[in-house]
N, C-alpha and C positions, 0 to 999 in steps of 0.2 A: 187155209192156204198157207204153206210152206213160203216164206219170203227167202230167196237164197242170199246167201252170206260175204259172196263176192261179185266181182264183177264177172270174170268168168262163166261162174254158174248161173250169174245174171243174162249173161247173152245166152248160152245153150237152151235153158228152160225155152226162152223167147224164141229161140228158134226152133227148136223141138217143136213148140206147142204153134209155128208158122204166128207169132205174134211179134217179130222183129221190126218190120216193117208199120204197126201199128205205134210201136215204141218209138220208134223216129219222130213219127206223124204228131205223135203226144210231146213231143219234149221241143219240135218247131211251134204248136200251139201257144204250148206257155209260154217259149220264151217269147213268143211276138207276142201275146198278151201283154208279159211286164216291158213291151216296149225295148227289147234289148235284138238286134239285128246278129240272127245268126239261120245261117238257113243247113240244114241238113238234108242231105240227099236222100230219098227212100232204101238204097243201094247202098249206104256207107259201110265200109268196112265196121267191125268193131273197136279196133285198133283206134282205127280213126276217130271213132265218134269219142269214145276216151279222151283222146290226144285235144280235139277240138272242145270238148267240156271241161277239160278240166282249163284248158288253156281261158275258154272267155271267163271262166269264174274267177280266176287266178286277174287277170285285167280288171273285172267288176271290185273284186275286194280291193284292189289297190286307188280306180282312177273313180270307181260310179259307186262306194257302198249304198246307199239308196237304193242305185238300181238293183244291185245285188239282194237286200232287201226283202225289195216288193217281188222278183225271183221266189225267191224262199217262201215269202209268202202266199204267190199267186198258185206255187204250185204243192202247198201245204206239207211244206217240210216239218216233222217238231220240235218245237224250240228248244224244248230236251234233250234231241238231240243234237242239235248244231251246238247248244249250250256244254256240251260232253265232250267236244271237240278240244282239240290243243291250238290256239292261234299264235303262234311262239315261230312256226316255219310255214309263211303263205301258201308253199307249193304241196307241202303235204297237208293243208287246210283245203284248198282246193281240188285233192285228188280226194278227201275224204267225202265234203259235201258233194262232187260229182255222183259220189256212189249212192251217196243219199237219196239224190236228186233221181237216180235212176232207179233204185229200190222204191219210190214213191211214183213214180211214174208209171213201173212196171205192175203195181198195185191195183191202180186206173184200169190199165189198159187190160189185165187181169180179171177184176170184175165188170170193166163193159162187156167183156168176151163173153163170159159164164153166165152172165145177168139178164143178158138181152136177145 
């Protein structure tokens, strides 16, 4: 499996391959898992769902690290690479782990697709 390189080629692939909608579904999951209230619509633009991830991560890092955290860890981020990251400007830290976040998610929902 080819993991793509941006968020862009991250939404296509998922949509090409009709797994957009399952990526949603997977990133409402986790974040109710780590307890963090964010609801996304099966329908969201892509745009949006960006704008909204990066936004509650960019709030987590500032007001709930914890919550942020157990995030990362609920939805097995590696610590490698969050550790690779520059935390020097919050808002470009939080557009980078958004991608993370979606790259690993996209992973999930990748092999439940092909696996099951």
């Amino acid at each position: 499996m080819q993991v793509p390189q941006t968020f862009e080629a991250l939404i296509a692939v998922a949509n090409q391959q009709d797994l957009y909608t399952r990526l949603v579904h997977q990133l409402n999951k986790d974040f109710h898992l780590a307890n963090i209230d964010i609801d996304l619509h099966e329908a969201i633009l892509p745009t949006s769902l960006k704008i909204i991830l990066q936004d509650a991560l960019y709030q987590l890092i500032q007001k709930k690290f914890t919550d942020y955290l157990n995030l990362l860890y609920i939805i097995d981020v590696p610590e490698s690479q969050i550790k690779a990251l520059d935390g020097e400007d919050l808002l470009a830290l939080a557009e980078a782990v958004s991608f993370l976040i979606l790259k690993r998610e996209w992973q999930k929902v990748w092999f439940r697709n092909k696996y099951s």
